[in-house]
N, C-alpha and C positions, 0 to 999 in steps of 0.2 A: 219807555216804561221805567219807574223808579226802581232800583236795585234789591229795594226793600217790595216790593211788588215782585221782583222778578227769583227771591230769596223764597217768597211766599209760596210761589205757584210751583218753584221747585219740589218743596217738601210735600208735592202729590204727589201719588202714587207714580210709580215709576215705570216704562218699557224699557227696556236694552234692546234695540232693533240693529242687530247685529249678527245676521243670519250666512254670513262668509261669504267670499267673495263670489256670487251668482250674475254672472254675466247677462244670464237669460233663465228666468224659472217660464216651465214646461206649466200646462192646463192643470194637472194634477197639483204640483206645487203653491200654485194661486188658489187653487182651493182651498189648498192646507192652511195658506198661510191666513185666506179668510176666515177660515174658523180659528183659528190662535187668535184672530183679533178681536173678535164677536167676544171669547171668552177673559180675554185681559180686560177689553173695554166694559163688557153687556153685564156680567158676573163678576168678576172680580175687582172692578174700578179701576184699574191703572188711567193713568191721564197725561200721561208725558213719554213721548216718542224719541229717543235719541237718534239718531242719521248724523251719516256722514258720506259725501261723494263717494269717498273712495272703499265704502262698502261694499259699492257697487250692487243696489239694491231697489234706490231712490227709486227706477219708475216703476214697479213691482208694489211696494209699499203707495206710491201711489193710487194704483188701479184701485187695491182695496180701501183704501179711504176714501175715494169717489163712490165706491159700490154700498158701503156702512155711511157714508154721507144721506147719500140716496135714498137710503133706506130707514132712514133716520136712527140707525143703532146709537148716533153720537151725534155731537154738533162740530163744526168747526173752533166754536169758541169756547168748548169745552174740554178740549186738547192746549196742554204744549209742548211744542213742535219744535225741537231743536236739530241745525245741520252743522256741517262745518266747514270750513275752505281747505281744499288740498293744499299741498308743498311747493305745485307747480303751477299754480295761482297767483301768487302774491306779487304777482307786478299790480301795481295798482291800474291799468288800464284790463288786469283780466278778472281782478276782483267782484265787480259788477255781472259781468259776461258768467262767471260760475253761478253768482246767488240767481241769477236766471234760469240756467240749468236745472238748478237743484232742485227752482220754482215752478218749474215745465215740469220734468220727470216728477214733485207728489204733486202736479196739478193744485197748488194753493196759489193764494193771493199775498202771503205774506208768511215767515217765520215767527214765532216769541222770540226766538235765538240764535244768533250765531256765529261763529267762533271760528276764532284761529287754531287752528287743528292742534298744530307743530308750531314752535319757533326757529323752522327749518324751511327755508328756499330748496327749490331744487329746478332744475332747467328739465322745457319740456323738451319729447322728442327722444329719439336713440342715444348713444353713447355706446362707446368703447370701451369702457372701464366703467362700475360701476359709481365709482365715487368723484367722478367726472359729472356726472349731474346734479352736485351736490355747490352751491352758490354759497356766496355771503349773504345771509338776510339781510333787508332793509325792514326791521320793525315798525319805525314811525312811518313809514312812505306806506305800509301794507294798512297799518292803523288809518290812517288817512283818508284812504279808501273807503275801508269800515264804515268809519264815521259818515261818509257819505251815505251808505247805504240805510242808514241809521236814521239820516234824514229825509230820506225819502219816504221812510213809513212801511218799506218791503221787509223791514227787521225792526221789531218791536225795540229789541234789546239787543247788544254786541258782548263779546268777553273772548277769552285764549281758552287754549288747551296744553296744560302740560308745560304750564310757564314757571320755573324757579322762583326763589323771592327775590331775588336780584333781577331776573328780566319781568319780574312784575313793577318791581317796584319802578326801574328802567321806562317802562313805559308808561305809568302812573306819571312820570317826571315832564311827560311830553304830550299824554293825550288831552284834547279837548273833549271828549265823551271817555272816561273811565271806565274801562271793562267792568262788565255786571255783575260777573262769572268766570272763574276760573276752573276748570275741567281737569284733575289731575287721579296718578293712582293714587291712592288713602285706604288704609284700613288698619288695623292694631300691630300689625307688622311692617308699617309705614306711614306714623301717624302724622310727619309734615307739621308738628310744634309752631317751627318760625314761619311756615308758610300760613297756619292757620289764624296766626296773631296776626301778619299783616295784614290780610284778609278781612279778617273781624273789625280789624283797624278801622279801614278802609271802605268798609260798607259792602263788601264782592262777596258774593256766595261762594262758597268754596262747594264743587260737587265731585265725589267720591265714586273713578270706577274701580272696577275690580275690588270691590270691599268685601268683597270675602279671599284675597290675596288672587295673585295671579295665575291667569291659565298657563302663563309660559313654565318651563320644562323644571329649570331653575327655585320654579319657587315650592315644586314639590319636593325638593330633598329636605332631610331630614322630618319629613311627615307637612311642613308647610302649614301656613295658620292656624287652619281648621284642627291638628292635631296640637298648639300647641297647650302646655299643659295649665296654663291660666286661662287661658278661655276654655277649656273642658272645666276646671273648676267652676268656672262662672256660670257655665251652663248647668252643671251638678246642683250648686247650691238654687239654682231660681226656677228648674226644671224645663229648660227652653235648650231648646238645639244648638249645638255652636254654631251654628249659621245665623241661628236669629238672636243672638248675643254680641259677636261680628257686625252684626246689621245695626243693631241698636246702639252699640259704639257711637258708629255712625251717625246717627240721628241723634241722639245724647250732646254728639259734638257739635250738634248746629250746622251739618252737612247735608245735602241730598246724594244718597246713595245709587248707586245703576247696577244693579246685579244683573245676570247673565243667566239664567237656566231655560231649555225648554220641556222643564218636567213640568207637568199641571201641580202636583201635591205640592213640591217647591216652589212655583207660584203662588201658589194659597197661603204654604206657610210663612213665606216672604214678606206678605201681609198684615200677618198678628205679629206687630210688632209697636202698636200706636196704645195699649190699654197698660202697659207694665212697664217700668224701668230696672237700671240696674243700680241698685242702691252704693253711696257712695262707699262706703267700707271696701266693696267689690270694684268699683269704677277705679278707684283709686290703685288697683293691682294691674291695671295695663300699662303701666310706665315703669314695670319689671321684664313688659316683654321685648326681645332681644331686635333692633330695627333693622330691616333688611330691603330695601330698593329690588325692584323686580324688572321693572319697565323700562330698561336705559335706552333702544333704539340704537342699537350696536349699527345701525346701515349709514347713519345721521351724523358718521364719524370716519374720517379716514386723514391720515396725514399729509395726502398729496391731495387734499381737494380744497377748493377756493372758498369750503365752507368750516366747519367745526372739526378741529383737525383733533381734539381731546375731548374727553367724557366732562372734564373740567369745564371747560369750554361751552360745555352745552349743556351740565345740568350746574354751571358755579359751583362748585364744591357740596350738593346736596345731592350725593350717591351713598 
């Protein structure tokens, strides 16, 4: 799929299928989660699924896409379907053996997308330490791999997650199929300037999670995005939620965004956000707001391990 195709079908509406780590949902839960789907898919239009392994979700989200298959609530080709590869995958001889997995547990025949989670190795199995599971990546050799899968037609489209512009560009330098897609956090408190130019450059969809700043602990001091006081003004003067000014950032920027709620009303309002912009007088006051990194993956770091011993290291100097 052309990049420009796979930038398109982004900016559908959007699911965040990221329902915590559930090893096993119960009778009840599968029901639940069937009716959440009926209503993002049947009522609300959302059309893009995000998954990933280590959600621990995949065959769960499966069973219900079989049952609304079935049923015709939706088509297969009326979804896209992105997953991801864990950390403890990327050998290239298990890179295949995963996108099979992923493909078994949602019962499909293929992805639109999928992605390098991390730019992080980690060996499978136990250890003694926890940073003892933590390897040196081999980028190009996991790319590689990718690319095969690519060509096999079981992934429409390939791209990373949570790549710097230095290991983007890094592997721009090497790949024969050019990531589609880039999956990072972004929102007005972490707007990714140099990441969004190369991107744009380059033709990669740059897509935007946590755009309404992060759930971790950190990014709620000092009141955290939604409080800050440009985007309440923004919201004041255009009469729309900070949530859906945050959103439309987003979308403004030529991003596809993956917000997180399981409130119906938030769903909905999540929504209207496609008939109004934010005029530039206003657009032009979020490069007053103060930039703050939320996501660094503090476990992805340790100085006795064989893998990224600095935050430097692992995010290039873009913390």
């Amino acid at each position: 799929m052309h990049v420009d195709a796979v930038g398109l079908l982004f900016l559908l509406n959007i699911i965040k299928v990221k329902l915590g780590f559930m090893v096993l949902l119960d009778l009840i839960s599968l029901v639940w989660l069937c009716i959440k789907f009926r209503l993002l898919l049947r009522v609300l239009g959302y059309r893009h699924i995000d998954c990933a392994h280590i959600y621990q979700n995949e065959k769960e989200i499966g069973q219900v896409l079989k049952q609304l298959f079935e049923e015709g609530v939706v088509k297969r080709e009326e979804l896209f379907i992105t997953s991801k590869l864990w950390n403890y995958d990327h050998e290239p001889e298990d890179v295949p053996k995963a996108l099979d997995r992923t493909l078994a547990d949602l019962q499909l025949d293929y992805l639109d997308l999928y992605l390098v989670h991390w730019p992080v190795k980690e060996k499978k199995g136990p250890v003694n330490n926890a940073y003892e599971k933590l390897l040196r990546p081999d980028i190009p050799g996991t790319w590689k791999a990718m690319e095969a899968l690519y060509d096999s037609g079981k992934v429409r489209a390939i791209g990373v997650s949570n790549f710097s512009t230095k290991k983007l560009q890094d592997l721009l330098d090497v790949a024969r199929v050019p990531p589609a897609a880039n999956q990072v956090e972004c929102h007005p408190m972490w707007q990714q300037e140099k990441l969004h130019q190369l991107c744009k450059s380059k033709g990669i969809h740059l897509s935007a999670y946590s755009p309404l700043g992060s759930q971790y602990p950190d990014a709620k001091k000092n009141g955290g995005l939604l409080e800050d006081p440009v985007l309440s003004l923004v919201a004041e003067k255009l009469g729309k939620s900070r949530a859906q000014v945050a959103l439309r950032w987003g979308i403004q920027m030529g991003h596809s965004i993956l917000p997180k709620t399981s409130s119906e009303a938030r769903l909905k309002q999540n929504m209207d956000l496609f008939d109004w912009s934010i005029p530039e007088d206003l657009f032009c006051k979020f490069s007053e707001i103060k930039q703050v990194k939320f996501v660094k993956l503090k476990s992805a770091v340790h100085e006795k391990s064989a893998g990224y011993k600095t935050f430097e290291e692992l995010w290039d100097g873009e913390v």
